[in-house]
Each structure stands twice: as C-alpha cells, then as structure tokens.
NUSE-133748 format. One record per atom (N, C-alpha, C, CB): residue in one letter; x negated, y, z. Coordinates in steps of 0.1 Angstrom, whole numbers, plus 5000, padded with zeros to 4 digits. Glycine has a CB too. Example, Ala and Ser with C-alpha at 12.3 -4.5 7.8 and 13.67 -1.06 7.14 Angstrom:
A486849435078
A487749555078
A486849675078
A488749555090
S487249785071
S486349895071
S487150005079
S485949945057
//
This chain:
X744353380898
X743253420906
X742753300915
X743653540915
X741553280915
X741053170928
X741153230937
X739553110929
X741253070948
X741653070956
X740553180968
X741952930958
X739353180963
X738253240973
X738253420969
X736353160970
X738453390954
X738853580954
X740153630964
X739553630936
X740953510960
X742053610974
X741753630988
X743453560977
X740853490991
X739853541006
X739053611005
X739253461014
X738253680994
X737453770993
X738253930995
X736653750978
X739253940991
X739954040984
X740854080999
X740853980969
X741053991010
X742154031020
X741654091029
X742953931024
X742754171034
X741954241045
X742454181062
X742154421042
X743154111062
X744153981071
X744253871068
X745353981072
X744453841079
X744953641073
X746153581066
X745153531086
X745553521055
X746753531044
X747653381050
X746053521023
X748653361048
X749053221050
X749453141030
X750753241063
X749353011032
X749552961024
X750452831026
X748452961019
X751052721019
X751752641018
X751752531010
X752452701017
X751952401013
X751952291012
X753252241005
X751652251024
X753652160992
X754852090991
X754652020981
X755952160989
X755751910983
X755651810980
X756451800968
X755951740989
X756751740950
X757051720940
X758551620947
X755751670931
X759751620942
X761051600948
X760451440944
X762751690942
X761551410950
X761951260947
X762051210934
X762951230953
X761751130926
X762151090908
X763651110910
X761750880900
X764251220898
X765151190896
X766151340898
X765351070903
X765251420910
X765951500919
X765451610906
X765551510938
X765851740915
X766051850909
X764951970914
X767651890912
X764352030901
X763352170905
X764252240912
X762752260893
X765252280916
X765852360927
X765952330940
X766852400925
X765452200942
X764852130958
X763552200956
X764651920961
X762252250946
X761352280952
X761552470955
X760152220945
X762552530947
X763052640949
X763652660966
X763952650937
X764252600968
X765052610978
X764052580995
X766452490974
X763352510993
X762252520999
X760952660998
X761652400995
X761052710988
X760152830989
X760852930989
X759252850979
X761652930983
X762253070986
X762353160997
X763353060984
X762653121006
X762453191021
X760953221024
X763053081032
X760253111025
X759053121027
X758153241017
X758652971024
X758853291002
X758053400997
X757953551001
X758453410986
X759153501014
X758953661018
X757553701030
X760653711026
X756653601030
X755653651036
X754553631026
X755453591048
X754853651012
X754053681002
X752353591001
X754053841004
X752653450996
X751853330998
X750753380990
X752453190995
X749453420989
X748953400976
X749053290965
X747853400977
X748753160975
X749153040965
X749852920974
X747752970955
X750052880961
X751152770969
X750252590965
X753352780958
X750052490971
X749552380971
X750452290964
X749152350982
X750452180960
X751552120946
X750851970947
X751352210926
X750951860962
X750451750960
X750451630948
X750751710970
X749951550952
X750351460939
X750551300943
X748951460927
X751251210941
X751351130948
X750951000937
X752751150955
X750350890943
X750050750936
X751350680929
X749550650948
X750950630921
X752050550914
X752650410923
X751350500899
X753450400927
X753950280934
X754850130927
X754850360944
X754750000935
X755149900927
X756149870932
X754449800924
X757649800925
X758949790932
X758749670922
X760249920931
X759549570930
X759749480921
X761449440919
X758949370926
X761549390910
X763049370901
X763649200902
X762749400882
X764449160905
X765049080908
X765549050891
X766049120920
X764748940888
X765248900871
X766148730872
X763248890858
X766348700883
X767448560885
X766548480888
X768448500873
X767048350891
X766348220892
X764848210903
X765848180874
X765148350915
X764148360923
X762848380917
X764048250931
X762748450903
X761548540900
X761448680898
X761148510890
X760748770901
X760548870904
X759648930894
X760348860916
X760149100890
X759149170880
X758449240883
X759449220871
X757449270889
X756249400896
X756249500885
X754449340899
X756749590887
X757249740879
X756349840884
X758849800882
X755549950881
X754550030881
X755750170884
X753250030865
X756150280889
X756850370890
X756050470896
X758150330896
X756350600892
X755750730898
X757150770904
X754950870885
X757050750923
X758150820926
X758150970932
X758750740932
X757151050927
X756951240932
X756451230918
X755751310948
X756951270903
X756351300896
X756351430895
X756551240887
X755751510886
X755951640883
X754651760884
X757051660893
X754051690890
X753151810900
X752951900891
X751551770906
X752051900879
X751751980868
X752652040862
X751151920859
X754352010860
X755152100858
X755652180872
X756252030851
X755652100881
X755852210893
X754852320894
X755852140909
X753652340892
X752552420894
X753152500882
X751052360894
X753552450870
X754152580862
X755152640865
X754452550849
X756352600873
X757652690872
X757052760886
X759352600872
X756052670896
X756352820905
X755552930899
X755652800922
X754552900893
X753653030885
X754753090880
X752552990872
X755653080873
X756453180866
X757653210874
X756853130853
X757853130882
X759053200891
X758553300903
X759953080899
X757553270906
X757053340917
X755953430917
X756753270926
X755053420908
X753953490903
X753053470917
X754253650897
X752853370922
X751753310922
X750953230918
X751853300926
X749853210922
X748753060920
X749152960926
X747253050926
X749052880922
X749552730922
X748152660923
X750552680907
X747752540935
X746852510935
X747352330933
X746152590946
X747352260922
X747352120917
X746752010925
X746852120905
X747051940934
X745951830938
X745551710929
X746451760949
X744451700926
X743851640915
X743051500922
X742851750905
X743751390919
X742851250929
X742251120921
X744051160942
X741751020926
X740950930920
X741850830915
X740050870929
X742550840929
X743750740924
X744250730912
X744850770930
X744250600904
X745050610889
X744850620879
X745750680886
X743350740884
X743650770873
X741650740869
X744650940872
X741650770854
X740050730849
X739450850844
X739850630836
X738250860839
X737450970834
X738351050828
X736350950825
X738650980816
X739351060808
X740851100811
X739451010796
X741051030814
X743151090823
X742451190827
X744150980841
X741851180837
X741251350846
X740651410838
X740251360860
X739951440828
X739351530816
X740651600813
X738551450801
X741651500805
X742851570799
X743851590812
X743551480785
X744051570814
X744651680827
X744151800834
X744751620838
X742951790835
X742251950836
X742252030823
X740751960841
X742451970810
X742352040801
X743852140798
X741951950791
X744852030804
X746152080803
X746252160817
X747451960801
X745752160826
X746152260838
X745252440831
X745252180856
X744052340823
X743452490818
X744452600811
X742152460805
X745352500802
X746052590791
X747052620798
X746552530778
X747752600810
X748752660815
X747952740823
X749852580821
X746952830824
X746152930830
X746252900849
X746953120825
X746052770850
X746152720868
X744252740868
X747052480871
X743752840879
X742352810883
X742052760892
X741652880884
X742952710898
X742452630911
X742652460912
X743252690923
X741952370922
X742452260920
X742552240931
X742052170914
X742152130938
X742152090953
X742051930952
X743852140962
X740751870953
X739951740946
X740551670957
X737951730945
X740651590957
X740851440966
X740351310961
X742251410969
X740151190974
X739951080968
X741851040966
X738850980979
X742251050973
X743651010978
X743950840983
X744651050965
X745250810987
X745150710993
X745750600987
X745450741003
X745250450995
X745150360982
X746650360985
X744150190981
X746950260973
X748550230971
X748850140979
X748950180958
X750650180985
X751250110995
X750849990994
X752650120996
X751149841004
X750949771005
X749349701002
X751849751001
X748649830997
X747049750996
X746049821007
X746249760979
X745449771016
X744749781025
X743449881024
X744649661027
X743049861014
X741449971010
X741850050994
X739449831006
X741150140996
X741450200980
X740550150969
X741150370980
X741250110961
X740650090945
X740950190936
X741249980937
X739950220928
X739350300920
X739850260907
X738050310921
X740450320894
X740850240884
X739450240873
X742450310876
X739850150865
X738650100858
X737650200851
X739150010849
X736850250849
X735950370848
X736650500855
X735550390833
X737250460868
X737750620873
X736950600883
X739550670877
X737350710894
X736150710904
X736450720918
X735350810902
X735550670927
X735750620936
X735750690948
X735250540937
X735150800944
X734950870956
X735251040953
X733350820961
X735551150963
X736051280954
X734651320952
X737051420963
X733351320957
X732351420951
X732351390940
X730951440956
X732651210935
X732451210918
X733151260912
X732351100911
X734651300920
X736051380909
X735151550912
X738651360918
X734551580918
X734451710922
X732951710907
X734151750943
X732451640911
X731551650899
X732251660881
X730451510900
X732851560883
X733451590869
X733951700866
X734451510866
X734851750875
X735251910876
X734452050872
X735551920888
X733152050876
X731852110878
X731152080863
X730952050892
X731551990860
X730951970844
X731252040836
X731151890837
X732752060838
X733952090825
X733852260829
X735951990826
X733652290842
X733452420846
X731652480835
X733252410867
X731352400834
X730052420828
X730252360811
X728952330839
X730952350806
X730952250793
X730952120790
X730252260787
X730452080798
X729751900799
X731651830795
X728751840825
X731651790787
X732951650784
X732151570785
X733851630769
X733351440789
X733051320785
X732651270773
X733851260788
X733051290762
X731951290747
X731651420742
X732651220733
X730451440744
X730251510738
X729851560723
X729851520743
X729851440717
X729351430704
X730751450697
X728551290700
X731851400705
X733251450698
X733551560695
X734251430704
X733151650711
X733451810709
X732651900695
X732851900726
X731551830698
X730451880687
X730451870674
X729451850689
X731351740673
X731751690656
X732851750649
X732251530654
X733951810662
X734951920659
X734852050658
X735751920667
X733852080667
X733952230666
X732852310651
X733352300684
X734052270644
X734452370629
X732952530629
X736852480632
X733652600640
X733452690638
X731952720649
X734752760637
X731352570652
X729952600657
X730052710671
X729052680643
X730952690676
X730752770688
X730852640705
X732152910686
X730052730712
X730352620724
X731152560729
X730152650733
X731252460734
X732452390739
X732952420749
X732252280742
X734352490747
X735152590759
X734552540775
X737352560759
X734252690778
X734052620796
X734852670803
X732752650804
X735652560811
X736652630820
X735852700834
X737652500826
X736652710843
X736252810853
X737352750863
X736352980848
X737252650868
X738152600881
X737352670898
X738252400880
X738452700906
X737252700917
X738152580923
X737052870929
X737252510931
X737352370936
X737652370950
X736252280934
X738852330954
X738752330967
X739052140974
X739952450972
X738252120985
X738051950990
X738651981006
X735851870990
X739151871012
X739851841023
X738251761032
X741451721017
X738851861044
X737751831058
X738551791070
X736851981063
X737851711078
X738751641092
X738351651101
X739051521093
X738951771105
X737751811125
X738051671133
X738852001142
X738651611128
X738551471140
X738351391129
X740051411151
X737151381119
X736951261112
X737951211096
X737251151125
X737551151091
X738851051084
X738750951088
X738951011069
X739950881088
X740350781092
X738950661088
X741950771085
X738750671080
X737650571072
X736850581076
X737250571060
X736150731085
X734350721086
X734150671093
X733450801087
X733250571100
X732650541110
X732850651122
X731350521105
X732150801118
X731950921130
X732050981125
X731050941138
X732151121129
X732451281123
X731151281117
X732751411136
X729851251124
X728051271115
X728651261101
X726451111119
X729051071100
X728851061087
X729851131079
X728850921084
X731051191081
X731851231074
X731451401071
X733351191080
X730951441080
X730051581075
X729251581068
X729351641083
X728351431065
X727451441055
X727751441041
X726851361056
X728951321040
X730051371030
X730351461024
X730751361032
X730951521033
X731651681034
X730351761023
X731751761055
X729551771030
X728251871023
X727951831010
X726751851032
X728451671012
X727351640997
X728551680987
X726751420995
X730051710989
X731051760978
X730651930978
X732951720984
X731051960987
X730152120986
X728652130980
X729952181001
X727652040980
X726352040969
X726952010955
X724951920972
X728351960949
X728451900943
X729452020935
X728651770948
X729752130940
X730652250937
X731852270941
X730752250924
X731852210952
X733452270959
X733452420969
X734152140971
X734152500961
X734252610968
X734452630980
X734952670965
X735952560988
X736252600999
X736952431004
X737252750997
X737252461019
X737852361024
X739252391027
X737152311035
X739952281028
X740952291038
X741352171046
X741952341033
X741452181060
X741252071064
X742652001069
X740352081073
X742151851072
X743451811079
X744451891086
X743051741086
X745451841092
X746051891105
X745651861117
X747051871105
X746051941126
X745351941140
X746052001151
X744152021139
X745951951164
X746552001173
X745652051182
X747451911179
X744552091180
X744152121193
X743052221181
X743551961206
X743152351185
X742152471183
X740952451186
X742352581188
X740852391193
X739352331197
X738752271192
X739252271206
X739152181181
X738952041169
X738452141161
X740551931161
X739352231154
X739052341142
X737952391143
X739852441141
X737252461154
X736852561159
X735152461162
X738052631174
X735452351165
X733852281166
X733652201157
X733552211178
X734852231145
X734252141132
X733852251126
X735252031121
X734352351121
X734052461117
X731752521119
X735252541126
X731952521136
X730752511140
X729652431132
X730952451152
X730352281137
X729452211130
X729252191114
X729652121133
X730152251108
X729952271093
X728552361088
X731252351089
X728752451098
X727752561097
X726252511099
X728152681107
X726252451108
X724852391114
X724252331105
X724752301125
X725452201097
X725152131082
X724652231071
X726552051077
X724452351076
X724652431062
X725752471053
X724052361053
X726752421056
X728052421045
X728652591053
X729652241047
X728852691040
X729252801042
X730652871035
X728152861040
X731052731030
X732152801024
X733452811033
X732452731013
X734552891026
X735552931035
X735852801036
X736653031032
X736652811051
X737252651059
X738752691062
X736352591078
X739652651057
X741352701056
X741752611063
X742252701042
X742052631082
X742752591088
X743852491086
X742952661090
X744452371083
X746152301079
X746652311091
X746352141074
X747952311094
X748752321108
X749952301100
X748652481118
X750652131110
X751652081108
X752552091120
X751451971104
X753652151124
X754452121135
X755152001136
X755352211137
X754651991144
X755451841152
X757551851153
X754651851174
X757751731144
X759651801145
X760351661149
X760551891125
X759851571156
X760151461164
X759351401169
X760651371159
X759951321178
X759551231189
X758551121186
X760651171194
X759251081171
X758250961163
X756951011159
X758950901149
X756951201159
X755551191151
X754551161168
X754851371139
X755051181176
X753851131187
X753050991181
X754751091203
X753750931173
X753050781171
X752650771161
X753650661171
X753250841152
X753350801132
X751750871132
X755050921118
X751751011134
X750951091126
X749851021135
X751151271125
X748851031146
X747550971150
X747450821142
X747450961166
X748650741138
X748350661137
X747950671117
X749450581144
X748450761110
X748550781097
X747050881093
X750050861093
X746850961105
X746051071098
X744651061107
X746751231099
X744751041114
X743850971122
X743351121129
X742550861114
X744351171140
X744151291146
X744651231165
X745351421138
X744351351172
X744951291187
X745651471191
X743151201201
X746451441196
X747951521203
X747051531216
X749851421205
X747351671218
X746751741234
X747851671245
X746751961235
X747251641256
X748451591266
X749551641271
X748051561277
X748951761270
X749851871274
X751251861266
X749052001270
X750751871248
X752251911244
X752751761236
X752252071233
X752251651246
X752851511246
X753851481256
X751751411247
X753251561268
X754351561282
X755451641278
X753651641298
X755751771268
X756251841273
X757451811261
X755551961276
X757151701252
X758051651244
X758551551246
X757651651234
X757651431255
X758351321263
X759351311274
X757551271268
X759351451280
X760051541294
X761651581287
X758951721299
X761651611277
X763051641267
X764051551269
X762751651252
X764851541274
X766051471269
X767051471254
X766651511279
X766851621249
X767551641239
X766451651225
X768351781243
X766751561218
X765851551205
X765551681198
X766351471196
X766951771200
X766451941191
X765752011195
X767352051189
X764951961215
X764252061219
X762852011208
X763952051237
X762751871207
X761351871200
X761051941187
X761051741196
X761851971179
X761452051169
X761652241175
X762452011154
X761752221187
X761452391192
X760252421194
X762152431206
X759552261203
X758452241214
X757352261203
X758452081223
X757852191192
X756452201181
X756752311172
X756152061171
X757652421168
X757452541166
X757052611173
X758052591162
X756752651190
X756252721199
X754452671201
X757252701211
X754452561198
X752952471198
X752352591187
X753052261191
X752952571176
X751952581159
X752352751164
X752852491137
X753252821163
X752852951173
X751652981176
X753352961185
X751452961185
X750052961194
X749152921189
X749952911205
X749052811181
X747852781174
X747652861161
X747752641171
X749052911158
X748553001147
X748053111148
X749253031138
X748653181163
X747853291167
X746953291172
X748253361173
X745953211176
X745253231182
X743853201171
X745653171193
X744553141164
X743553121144
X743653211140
X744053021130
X744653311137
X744853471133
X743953581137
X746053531137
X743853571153
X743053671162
X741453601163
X743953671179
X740953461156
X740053471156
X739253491143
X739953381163
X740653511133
X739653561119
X739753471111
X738153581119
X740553391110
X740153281097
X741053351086
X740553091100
X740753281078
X740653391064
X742353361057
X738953331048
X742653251059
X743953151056
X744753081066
X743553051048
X745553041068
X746252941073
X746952861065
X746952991080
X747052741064
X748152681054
X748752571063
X747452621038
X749952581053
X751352481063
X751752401054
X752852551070
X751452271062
X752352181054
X753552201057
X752052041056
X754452161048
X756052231054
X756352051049
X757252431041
X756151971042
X756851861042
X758151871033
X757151851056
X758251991028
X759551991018
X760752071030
X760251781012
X760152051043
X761352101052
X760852291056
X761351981070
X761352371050
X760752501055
X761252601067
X760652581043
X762552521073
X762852571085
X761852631097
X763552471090
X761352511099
X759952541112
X758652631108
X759252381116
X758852581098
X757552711086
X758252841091
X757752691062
X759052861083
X759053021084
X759653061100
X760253091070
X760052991103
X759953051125
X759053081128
X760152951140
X757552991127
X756253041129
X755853131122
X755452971127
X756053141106
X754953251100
X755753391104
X754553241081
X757153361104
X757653521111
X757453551126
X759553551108
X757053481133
X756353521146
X755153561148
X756453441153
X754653551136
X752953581137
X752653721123
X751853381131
X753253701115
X753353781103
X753553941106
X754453721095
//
C-alpha cells in the first residue's frame, strides 16, 4: 500500500520508522532485533536507507597504496524484502543520485517493482566521505527532482529506451507502468547547502511539481521549526502530507555532531538541561523526555505520521512511542 493511502485511510497518527542496512558482513537478525519490539505499535511502513559506496585503501608494500570502491550498508533492497515478509508491512526503499546513472536507477525500480515495494523515498544523498561537494556519476543525476522525474516516467511508461521496450514487446501491448508513490525529504531549518529556507522551498515545490507525493522532513528540535515550515509550505502552494522526523538526542556529543552534520539548532533550554548532568545516562533520559513532548504535542496537533529515526538503536524509540501510543 502507499504511503498516502495509509494517511488517507487513518483515523490517528500513525508512527513510522527509520533503519539503517547492518554493517557489510553482519547479520539480517541485527535488522530483526531492532524492529521487533518496535512492531508492537503496528508501523504501517518501515523506511530502509541506502548508503554511498565508500573508498578504503590497501596497503600493497613498498609505500603504495590501492584505492578500493566498497559498499559498507549493503542490502537495502533485500532488507525491504525480508521485512515485507516478516512483518507484513511496506517497506519504503531510499532511492539517491549518488552512484548511481539513468539506467542503474531504471533497473532498480524495475526490481523494487517485481518484489511488489510501492513506495520510494527520492533523495539527492550525500557526497562521498572525504569529498567536499557532491558528484553526480556520469549520465546520473544531480539533483532529486531529476531522480523524482525519472521515477514519474516509469510511473507513466516513459523508459530510458524506448525503442527497446517497443522492439520487445512480442505481444504489442504497452510498456508496463509502474505506480510508485514518491516520497522527497524537507528541512524546517533549511539544507545544509541552501543559501536560505526561500531558496530551498523553491526547490522543495519544484520536486512536488515534478510528482512527489508526500514529505518527510529532517529532524528537529524545536516544534516551532515544523510547524512554520509546514506553514510555509502551504503559502508556496505545496499540499502534500508533511511527515514530521524526530531524533532523540542519546549523548552529549550530539550537542555538536548533529547541528554541525544536519544543519539544525538545539533549543537552549534542552542544551542547559543536558550540560547541567553530571551522569552521561541522564542524557539519553533528557532526550527521551524531550522527543515525548514533541511527539505529543505533533499528535494533539494532527499530523498524520510521525517517523523516528531509531539509528539501528530502538531502546529510546519504543520509551517514546509507548508513552504516546
């Protein structure tokens, strides 16, 4: 089912969930052991990121070195299948620019078609470690409204050859049209990249003219961020559902890491009240009592979803959603 039929269809705020593909090497029962708990507040779908290929290099003697290409979170597309069948939910695939070219992303939506996945979740994504701006691989694309367009094609028939589909199909009938609903990432405080929130709303709209169903946005600490991007979404015209993200804070370090990674700012309030701690376990209390309150108070104002990044860690996840659930 898409993701907007189940916000069409609810009659409460559903919560949803964020995770990450294990480490190369590790085991599908790290992504079991992370959901499992979390299914007892019955997710409609579960999110399944995708991560960039990364370069390590190899020590080959005589002080020369081999630059090696490695995928270290492979999996995504088989994780989106075992939770579908272990859990009988939707699985929503993050699909990015990164890496990959026209055609890599044609046949990968073709293979998310045949394992019956309708949802995606477009991104540009981010460039690879150690390089400073994102590159686009060679006829792939640079920006998500163009991955959201490609998407919107294949939703419609349009391939990248078409004269192929048309030289094959035997039996003269149309060229299969999928039916993805599209969901794109929004940032009540901006991306890191834009100049200003203006220009990044303009953005924003021009992926929604371009066929993205719904949003979901960064993470956020302050209800107030959500609540006047939301606003301003509307004013732009953009009417599709906007799905809340909410990350609890579970150390001291994210005071620095995350504004500095995601490009968000921490209310003063619950910066004092984690700096004031002497004991490091209060901070992962301070920021499950934080996302509390922000989740209730996102619940009682109606939004249609909530989704949590859980980080692979689902302890602090399910404290919140069973306090609010």
């Amino acid at each position: 089912m898409k993701v907007t039929e189940h916000i069409s269809k609810a009659k409460k705020s559903l919560f949803s969930f964020e995770i990450l593909p294990p480490i190369r090497g590790n085991d599908i029962k790290d992504i079991f052991s992370t959901l499992d708990p979390l299914m007892e507040f019955n997710p409609p779908f579960i999110d399944v990121t995708y991560h960039r290929e990364e370069f390590v290099y190899i020590d080959k003697g005589n002080g020369l070195l081999q630059r090696k290409k490695i995928s270290k979170r492979p999996g995504t597309v088989g994780i989106c299948s075992a939770i579908m069948n272990k859990y009988k939910v939707d699985a929503v695939p993050h699909l990015i620019c990164g890496g990959f070219n026209k055609q890599m992303t044609e046949n990968a939506l073709i293979d998310l078609n045949f394992l019956g996945i309708d949802n995606v979740l477009v991104l540009r994504g981010d460039p690879i470690k150690h390089e400073n701006k994102f590159f686009a691989k060679k006829d792939g694309h640079k920006y998500a409204v163009d991955l959201v367009k490609q998407v919107k094609n294949l939703n419609s028939g349009i391939y990248i050859d078409k004269n192929f589909i048309d030289n094959n199909n035997t039996n003269k009938k149309e060229s299969p049209i999928f039916d993805f609903c599209i969901g794109v990432a929004g940032y009540p405080e901006k991306h890191l990249e834009a100049p200003n929130i203006e220009s990044d709303l303009f953005f924003l709209k021009k992926k929604v003219e371009a066929g993205a169903n719904y949003i979901v946005t960064q993470m956020f600490f302050d209800n107030k961020k959500y609540f006047s991007f939301v606003e301003k979404c509307r004013i732009e015209g953009i009417s599709v559902p906007i799905i809340p993200g909410i990350k609890p804070i579970s150390s001291i370090q994210h005071l620095n890491s995350l504004p500095s990674k995601f490009y968000l700012s921490i209310p003063n309030e619950l910066v004092k009240e984690i700096e004031k701690t002497k004991n490091k376990k209060n901070v992962f209390h301070i920021g499950i009592e934080w996302s509390i309150n922000q989740s209730k108070e996102l619940r009682n104002s109606g939004v249609e979803v909530i989704h949590y990044y859980t980080m692979d860690k689902p302890e602090n996840i399910y404290q919140i959603v069973q306090s609010i659930f």
